[in-house]
C-alpha angles and dihedrals in degrees: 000000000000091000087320129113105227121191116192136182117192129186109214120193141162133240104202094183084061101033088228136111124224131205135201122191142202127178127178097256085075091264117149122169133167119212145173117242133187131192112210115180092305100336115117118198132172123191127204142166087250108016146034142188141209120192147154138223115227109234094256079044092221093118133046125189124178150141134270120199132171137226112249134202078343103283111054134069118235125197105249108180142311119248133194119182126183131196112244108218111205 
């Protein structure tokens, strides 16, 4: 990312009560974050305090491409990076 190698883990669970999932995140620059995220027919969002996505499955959902943007000077979305990530079958 941006000429860095960025290594993440995420935890990803479910909340059936509230019909939700919820990440959190770790990468090895010291990073942590917590988010919402919702899965709509093939349409993948995550919510957090600072940032936000946007993707899509693909209809075999081996691939998912979408959007990051970041919250800026508190009120307005910023586009963050695009990001496209495809499942390696071995």
């Amino acid at each position: 990312m941006g000429g860095e190698e960025v290594k993440t883990t995420e935890v990803i669970g479910y909340d059936s009560s509230k019909q939700t999932y919820f990440t959190i995140s770790f990468d090895n620059q010291g990073n942590a974050g917590a988010y919402l995220a919702n899965l709509r027919d093939c349409l993948w969002t995550i919510n957090g305090e600072l940032e936000r996505f946007m993707g899509e499955f693909s209809s075999d959902g081996n691939t998912l491409k979408g959007k990051w943007e970041l919250l800026s000077d508190g009120s307005s979305w910023q586009p963050w990076m695009d990001i496209k990530l495809t499942k390696e079958i071995i």
